[in-house]
N, C-alpha and C positions, 0 to 999 in steps of 0.2 A: 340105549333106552329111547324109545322114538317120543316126540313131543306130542302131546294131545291138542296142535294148534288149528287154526282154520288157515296156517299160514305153513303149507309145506319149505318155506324161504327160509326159516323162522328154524329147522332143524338145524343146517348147519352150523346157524350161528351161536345157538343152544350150546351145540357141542364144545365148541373153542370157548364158551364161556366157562364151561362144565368144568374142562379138563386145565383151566388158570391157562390157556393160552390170551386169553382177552381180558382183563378186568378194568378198575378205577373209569377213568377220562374216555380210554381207551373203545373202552367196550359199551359205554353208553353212547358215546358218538354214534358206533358201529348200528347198535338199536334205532337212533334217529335215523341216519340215512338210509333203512332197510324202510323204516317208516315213509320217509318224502320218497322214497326211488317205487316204491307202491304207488302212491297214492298223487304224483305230480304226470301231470299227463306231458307227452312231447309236445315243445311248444308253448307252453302256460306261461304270461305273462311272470315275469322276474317278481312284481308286487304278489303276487298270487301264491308261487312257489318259498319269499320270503313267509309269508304269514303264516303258509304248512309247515314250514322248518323252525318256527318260534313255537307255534302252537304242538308241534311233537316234543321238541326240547323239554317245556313244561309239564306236557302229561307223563314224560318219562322222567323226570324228576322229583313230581309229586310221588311217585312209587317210591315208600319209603325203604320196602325189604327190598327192591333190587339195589337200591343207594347204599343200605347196609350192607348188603352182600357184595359189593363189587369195591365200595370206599370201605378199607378195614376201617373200626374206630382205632384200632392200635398202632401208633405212630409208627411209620419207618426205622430211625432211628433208634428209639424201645425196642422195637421186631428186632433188629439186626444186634443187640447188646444178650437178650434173649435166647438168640440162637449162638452166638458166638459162648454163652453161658452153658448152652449145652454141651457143645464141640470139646469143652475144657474139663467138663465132669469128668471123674477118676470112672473105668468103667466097673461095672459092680454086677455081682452074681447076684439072681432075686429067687428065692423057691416062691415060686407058684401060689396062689393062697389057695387051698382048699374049697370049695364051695358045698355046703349039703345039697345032694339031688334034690330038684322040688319034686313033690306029689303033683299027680295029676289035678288033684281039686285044687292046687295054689298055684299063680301066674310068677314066673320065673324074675326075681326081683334082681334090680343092677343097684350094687353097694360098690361109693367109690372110697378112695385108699388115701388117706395122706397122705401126700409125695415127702418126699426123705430130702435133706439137704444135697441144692443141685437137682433134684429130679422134676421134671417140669412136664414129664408127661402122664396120663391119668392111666388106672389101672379099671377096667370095667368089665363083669362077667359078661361073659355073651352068652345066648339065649343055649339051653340045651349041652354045654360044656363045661366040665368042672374046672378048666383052667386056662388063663390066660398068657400069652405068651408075646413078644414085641410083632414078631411077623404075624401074627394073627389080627392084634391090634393094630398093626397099621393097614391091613387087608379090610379091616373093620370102617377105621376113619375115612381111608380111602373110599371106600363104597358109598360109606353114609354122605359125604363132599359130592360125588359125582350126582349122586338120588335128590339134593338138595337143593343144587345149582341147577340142574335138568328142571325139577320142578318148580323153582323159580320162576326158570326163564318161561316154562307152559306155560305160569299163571299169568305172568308179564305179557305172554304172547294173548292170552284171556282179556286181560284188563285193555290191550290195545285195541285187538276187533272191539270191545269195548267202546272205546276212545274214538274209533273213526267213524261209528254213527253218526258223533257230532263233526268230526271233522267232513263229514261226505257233504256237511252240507253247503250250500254256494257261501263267500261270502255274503252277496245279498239278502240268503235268508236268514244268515245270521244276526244280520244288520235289520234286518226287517224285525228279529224276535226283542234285540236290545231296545228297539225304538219303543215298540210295545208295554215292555218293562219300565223305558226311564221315563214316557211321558205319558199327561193326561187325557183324559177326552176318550170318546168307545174308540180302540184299537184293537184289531186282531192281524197277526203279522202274515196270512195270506190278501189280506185287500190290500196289507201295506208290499206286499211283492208283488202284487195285480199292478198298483200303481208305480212303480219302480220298471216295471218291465216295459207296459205302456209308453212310459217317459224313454225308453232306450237306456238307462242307467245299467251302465254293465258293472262288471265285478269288481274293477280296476277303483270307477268312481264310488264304488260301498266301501273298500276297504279308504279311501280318503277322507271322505266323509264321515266314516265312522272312528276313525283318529280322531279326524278332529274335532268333533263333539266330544269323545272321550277325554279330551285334552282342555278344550273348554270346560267340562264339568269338574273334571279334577281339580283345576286353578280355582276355581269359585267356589264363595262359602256355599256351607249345608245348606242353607236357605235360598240359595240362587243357583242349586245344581240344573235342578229340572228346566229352569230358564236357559241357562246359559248353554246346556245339552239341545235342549229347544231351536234354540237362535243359529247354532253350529248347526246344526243339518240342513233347516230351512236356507241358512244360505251357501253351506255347499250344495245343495241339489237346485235351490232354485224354485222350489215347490214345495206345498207341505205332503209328507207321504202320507198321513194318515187319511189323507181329504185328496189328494192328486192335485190343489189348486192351488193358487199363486199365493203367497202371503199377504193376511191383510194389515193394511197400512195403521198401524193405531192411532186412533184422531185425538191430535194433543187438546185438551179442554182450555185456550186460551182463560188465561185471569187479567182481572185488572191491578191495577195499581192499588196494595194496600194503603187503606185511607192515613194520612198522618194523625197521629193524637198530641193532641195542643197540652204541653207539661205546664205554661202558665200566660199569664195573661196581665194585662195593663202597668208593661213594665215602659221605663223609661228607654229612651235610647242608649245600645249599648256600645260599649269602645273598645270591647274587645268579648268573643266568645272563643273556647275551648274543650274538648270532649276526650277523656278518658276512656277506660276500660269499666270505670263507674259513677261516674260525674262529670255534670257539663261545669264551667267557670264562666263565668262572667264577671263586668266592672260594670258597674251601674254606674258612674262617673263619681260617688261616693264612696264604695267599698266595693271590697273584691270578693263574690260569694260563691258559693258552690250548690246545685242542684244533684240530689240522685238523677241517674241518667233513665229511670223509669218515671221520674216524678216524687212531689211531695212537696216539702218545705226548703226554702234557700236559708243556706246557715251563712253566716258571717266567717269567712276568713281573715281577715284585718280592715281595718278602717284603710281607704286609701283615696287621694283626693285625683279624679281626672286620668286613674289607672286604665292601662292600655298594655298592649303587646303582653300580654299574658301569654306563659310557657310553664307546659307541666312536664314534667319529666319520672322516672320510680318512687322519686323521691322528695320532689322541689318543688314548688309551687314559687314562677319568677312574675314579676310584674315592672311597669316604669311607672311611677305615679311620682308627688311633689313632697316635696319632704316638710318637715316644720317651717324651714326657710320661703319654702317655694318653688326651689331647683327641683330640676327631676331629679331623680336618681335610682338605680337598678336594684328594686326589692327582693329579697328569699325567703320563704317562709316553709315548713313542712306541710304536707297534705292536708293531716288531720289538725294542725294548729299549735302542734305540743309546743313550739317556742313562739317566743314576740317577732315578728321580720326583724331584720334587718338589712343594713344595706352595702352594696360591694362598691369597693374600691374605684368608683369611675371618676369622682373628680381630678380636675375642674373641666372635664369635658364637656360640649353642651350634645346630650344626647338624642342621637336618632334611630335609624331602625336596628331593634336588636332580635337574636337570636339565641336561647340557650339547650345544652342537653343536660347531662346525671348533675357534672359538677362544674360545670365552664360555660361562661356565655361570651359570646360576642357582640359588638354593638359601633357604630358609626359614631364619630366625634363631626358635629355638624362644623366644626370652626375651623375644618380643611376638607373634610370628608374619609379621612384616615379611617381604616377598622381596627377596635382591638379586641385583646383577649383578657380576659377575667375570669378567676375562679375563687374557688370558697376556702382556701387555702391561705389566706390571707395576704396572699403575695401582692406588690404590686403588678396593676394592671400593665400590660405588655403589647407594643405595636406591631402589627401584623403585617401593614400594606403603607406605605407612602399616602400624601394625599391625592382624593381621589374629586374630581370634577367631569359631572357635578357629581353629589355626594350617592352612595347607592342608597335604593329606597325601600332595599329591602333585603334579607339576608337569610341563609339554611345556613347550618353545620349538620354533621355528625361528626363521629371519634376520630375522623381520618381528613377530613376536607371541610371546606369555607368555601360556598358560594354565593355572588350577589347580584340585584340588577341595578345598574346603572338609567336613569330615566335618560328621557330625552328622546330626538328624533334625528338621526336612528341612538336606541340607545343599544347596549349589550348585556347580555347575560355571561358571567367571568366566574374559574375556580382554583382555588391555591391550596395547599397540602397547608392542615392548621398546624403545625410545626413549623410553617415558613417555607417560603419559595417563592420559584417565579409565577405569576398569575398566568394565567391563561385563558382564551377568549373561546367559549363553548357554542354563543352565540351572538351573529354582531344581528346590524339592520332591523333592530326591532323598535316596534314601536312604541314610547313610554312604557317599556316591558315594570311590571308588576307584581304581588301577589306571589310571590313564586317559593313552590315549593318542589322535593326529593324525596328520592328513599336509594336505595343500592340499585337501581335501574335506572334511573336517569332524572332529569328535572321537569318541571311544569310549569308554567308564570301565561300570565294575562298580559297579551301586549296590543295595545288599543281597548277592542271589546273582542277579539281572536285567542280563542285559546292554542298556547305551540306548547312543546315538547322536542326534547332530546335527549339521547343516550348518556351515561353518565362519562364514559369512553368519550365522547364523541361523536360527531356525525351530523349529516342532514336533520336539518328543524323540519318538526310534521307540524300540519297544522292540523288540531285535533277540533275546536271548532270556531268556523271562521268566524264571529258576529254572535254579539250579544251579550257576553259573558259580562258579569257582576261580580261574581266568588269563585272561590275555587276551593275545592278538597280533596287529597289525595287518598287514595283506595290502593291497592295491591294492585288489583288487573284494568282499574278504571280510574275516572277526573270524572270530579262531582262538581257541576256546576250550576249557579244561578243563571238564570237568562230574566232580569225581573221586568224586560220590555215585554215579557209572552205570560210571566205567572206565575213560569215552572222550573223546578228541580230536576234536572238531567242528569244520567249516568253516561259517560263516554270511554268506550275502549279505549285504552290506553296505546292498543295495536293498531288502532283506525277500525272505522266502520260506523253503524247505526248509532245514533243517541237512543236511551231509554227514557223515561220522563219518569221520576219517581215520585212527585208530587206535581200539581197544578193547580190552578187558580189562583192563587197566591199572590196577594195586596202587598207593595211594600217592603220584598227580596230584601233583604239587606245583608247579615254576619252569617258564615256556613263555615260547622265543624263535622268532622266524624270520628266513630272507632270503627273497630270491626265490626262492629253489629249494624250502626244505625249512623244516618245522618240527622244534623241536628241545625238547625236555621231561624230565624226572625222574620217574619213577615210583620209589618207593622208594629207592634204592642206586643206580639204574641209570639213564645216558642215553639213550635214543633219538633218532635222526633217522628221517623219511619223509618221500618227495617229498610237494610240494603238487598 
């Protein structure tokens, strides 16, 4: 039966499909390669001939009845228990069933037959005879298989001249009609081929270009397709195709520096600030209060006389202020106030710079220089370090390490594992080093008016900025510093590079905290916040 294709090629393979010499994997391969061995000229770049061989793969896939007809849905193993079922049936004598001759005026009806136990094949009159018989009926099946698969494979052969319309066409203009499609602005995809050709942009550079905008736009949300498709062509081609001209540059709208908003005003000098995730702390040298970190009214967190070294922690609210007697001593209290302070275990030490986190603080015994450890635990207080000269003047932890600065000239910045160990020297040669503080990257301190830095590992001191420095506040990717000889509030890479000025004019520098949001500082009388 010859095929009704526009593809005399397209017979033969018809046939071997027809007659089950080709089926499954087998014979759709066979269909793809008939397709690129057409349609791939000698010669054609490798990218080129990839693209034909993916783009046939799919249109012959998408065909769901040739997929049906060549992939049985009935598994192998079923098939082969199936026919082995047959093979074993007892064999049986069948009369014929009778059929009434139709009339002319009635269309000759096919009634089929329960199969009988063991009988698995169908019983069907055929047109114009009163009976059926096995070699008739398989003369039947037979033919109808071959009429089936033949016309299949026509239609198949139909849907592909189909199919190579699109495929005839260059990649370029394909890539010319997608650009049309995914972005904005008047496009029609012959001025975007006019300009493509102009530009020399051969086949090779559409099909990469068109990846990788496809690839760009996939990875990005719905809302940033059309961009990110956008961004991917312009800069593999280098040009915009829609226009043929270079891309233009977007002119960032430099801003200034948001203004600070002053949260209060004609306060006394303070001895200690600190800033949460929702309030700033302060010690008015009277008591130790708390501001919402957008502003409002300071509430009273406890009386406390000459309170200093304020540390907030999830849960803690620490201070050093004077007790009934006079002595300092190292205060706790909850955030919100739910209990009365009280105080930890540090006698009769006389205390200097302390440090606390969740549930443990540290702190300097000024009457050798010794550091130790205390917690809420009610244990006694426990030595850390031998004594130290001169004493350090200032101190971090976290859960894992204790480090300090020793003043003097030179002095060092030192750190020891807070479970005990040998100290270690992070950084020597500084000078009256200060102020210092950490996080899991490494430390910061004020030495002179120089702000340094160093890895928490280890390593070369940076100097982040030479001269000037007042305060210091640590950031994530930056060091927030006063400079109060110039006015202004600095942000400093942490990596090196430019200062940013996030405040200026400023009478008066003096205490600087922050969170993530915002820093928060004293100029005179007066607090400010400004985002970071």
């Amino acid at each position: 039966m010859p095929v009704p294709s526009a593809w005399p090629e397209l017979q033969p393979l018809a046939q071997r499909i027809a007659v089950g010499e080709l089926d499954g994997d087998d014979a759709i391969a066979a269909i793809v390669d008939a397709i690129v061995a057409r349609e791939i000229a000698a010669g054609a770049p490798a990218s080129v001939a990839a693209t034909v061989r993916r783009e046939a793969v799919a249109a012959v896939q998408a065909d769901r009845v040739l997929v049906a007809m060549l992939r049985p849905v009935l598994p192998t193993a079923l098939a082969q228990t199936v026919t082995q079922g047959v093979a074993q049936a007892p064999a049986r004598t069948r009369t014929p069933t009778p059929v009434p001759t139709p009339t002319p005026t009635r269309r000759p009806s096919k009634v089929r037959v329960a199969p009988r136990e063991h009988e698995l094949e169908s019983t069907e009159v055929l047109e114009d005879s009163g009976t059926t018989g096995p070699a008739e009926f398989e003369r039947a099946q037979t033919g109808r298989k071959l009429t089936a698969a033949v016309g299949v494979v026509a239609g198949i052969g139909a849907g592909v001249a189909a199919w190579l319309l699109v495929l005839r066409e260059t990649p370029c203009e394909r890539f010319a009609h997608e650009i049309c499609i995914e972005l904005a602005a008047p496009c029609t995809s012959a001025e975007v081929e006019a300009h493509l050709e102009r530009k020399g942009v051969d086949d090779a550079a559409c099909i990469a270009a068109r990846e990788a905008a496809e690839t760009a736009a996939s990875t990005a949300g719905s809302s940033k397709r059309t961009f990110a498709f956008e961004t991917a062509v312009v800069g593999a081609l280098g040009f915009d195709p829609r226009t043929g001209e270079p891309p233009v540059a977007k002119v960032a709208v430099e801003q200034g520096p948001v203004a600070p908003v002053m949260l209060a005003r004609k306060l006394p000098p303070l001895l200690s600030l600190v800033a949460d995730e929702a309030h700033v702390y302060v010690s008015s040298g009277e008591a130790v209060l708390r501001l919402r970190s957008v502003g409002g009214q300071f509430e009273p967190i406890a009386t406390a006389a000459a309170a200093r070294d304020i540390a907030v922690t999830q849960d803690f609210v620490y201070w050093v202020a004077r007790d009934a007697a006079g002595v300092e001593a190292l205060f706790v209290d909850r955030k919100r106030g739910e209990y009365e302070p009280t105080t930890l275990p540090t006698a009769p030490a006389k205390l200097g710079a302390t440090a606390c986190v969740q549930a443990q603080c540290v702190y300097v015994d000024l009457t050798d220089g010794a550091i130790w450890a205390v917690g809420q635990d009610g244990a006694a207080a426990r030595k850390l370090t031998g004594p130290l000269a001169p004493a350090p003047s200032a101190l971090w932890l976290d859960d894992a390490e204790l480090a300090w600065a020793s003043p003097g000239t030179p002095g060092t910045i030192a750190a020891m594992p807070l479970g005990g160990g040998t100290p270690r020297v992070v950084a020597g040669a500084e000078t009256q080093p200060r102020a210092l503080a950490g996080d899991a990257d490494g430390w910061v301190w004020i030495a002179g008016d120089a702000v340094h830095a160093v890895p928490r590992a280890g390593g070369d001191v940076q100097t982040l900025l030479p001269q000037g420095a007042g305060a210091l506040a640590l950031d994530r990717t930056r060091v927030l510093v006063t400079v109060p000889g110039q006015g202004t509030l600095l942000a400093v890479p942490r990596a090196g590079g430019d200062a940013t000025a996030l405040a200026s004019g400023q009478t008066g520098l003096d205490r600087l905290s922050s969170d993530s949001a915002a820093a928060f500082w004293t100029a005179g009388a007066e607090l400010y916040r400004v985002p970071k």
